[in-house]
C-alpha positions in Angstrom: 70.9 138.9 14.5 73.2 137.8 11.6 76.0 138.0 13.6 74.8 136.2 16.8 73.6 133.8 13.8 77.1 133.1 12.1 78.7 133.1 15.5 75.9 130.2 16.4 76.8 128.5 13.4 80.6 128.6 14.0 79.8 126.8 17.4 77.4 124.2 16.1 80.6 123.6 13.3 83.2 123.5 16.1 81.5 120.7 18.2 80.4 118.7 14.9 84.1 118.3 14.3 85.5 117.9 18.1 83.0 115.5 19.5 83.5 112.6 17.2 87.2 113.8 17.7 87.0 113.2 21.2 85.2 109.9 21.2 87.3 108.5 19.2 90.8 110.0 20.8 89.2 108.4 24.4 88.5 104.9 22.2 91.7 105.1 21.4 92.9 105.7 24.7 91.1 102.5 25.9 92.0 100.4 23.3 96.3 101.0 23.6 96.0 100.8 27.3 94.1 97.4 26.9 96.8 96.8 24.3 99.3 97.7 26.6 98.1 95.8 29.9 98.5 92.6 27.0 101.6 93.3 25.7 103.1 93.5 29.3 101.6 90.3 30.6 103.0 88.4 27.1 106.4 89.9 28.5 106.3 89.2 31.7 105.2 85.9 30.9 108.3 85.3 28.3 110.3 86.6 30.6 109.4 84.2 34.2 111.5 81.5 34.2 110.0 78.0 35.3 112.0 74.7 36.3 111.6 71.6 33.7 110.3 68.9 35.2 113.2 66.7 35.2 115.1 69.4 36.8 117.8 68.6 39.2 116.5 71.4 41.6 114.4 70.7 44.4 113.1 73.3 47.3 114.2 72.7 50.8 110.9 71.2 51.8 111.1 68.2 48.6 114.2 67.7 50.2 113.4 67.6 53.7 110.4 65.1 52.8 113.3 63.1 50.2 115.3 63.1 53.4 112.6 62.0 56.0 112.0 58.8 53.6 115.5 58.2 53.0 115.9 58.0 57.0 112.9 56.1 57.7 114.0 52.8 55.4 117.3 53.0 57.7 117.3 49.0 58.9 117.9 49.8 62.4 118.9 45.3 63.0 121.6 45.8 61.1 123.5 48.4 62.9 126.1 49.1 65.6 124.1 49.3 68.9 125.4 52.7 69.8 124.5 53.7 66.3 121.1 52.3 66.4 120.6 54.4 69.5 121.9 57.2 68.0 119.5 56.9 64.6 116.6 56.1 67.0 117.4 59.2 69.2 117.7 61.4 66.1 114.4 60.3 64.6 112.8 60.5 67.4 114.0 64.6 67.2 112.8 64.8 63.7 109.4 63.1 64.6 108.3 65.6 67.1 110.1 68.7 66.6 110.5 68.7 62.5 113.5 68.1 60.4 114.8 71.9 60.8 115.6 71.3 64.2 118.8 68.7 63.2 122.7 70.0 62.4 124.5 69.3 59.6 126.3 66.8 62.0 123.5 64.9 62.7 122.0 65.6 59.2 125.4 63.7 57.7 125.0 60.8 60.2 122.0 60.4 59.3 122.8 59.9 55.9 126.1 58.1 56.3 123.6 55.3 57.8 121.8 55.2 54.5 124.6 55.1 52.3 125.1 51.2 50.7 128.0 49.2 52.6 130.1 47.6 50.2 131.9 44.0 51.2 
């Protein structure tokens, strides 16, 4: 029986030492991954880049709606007739099938009607 005994003992010795050794190796597993998951998301955050507010960059949309405005305050009165046909035509595009639909042609007329006159 003093051998079963010691052997008993050696076991009750063995998990005295590796269960607190265990807890505290899986809290410690928890605690760098949670350390981890926030030292990536500080990263990534340093890393993003975002636009100042006064930035001279615009997505297409902004500029489609800048555009859309700009167009609209065209005085149609003081115009060529054939060009006031033509802006009214091309508005008329852009009011029922969207500002994607124009070319770069008829984008640049468009503009070159809003552009000051000088003399």
């Amino acid at each position: 029986m003093g051998r079963f005994r010691w052997v008993e003992d050696q076991a009750v010795e063995m998990m005295n030492i590796l269960l607190p050794a265990l807890v505290l190796a899986t809290m410690g597993g928890v605690g760098l991954r949670f350390w981890y998951r926030s030292w990536r998301q500080r990263r990534i955050a340093a890393r993003r880049r975002v636009e100042a507010p006064n930035s001279h960059y615009s997505s297409r949309g902004v500029r489609n709606q800048e555009d859309r405005e700009r167009w609209g305050g065209i005085e149609l009165s003081r115009l060529h007739p054939l060009n006031r046909d033509e802006v009214q035509r091309l508005l008329d595009v852009v009011d029922t099938d969207g500002i994607n639909v124009l070319s770069g042609k008829d984008r640049l007329f468009l503009d070159n009607m809003t552009l000051p006159r000088l003399g």
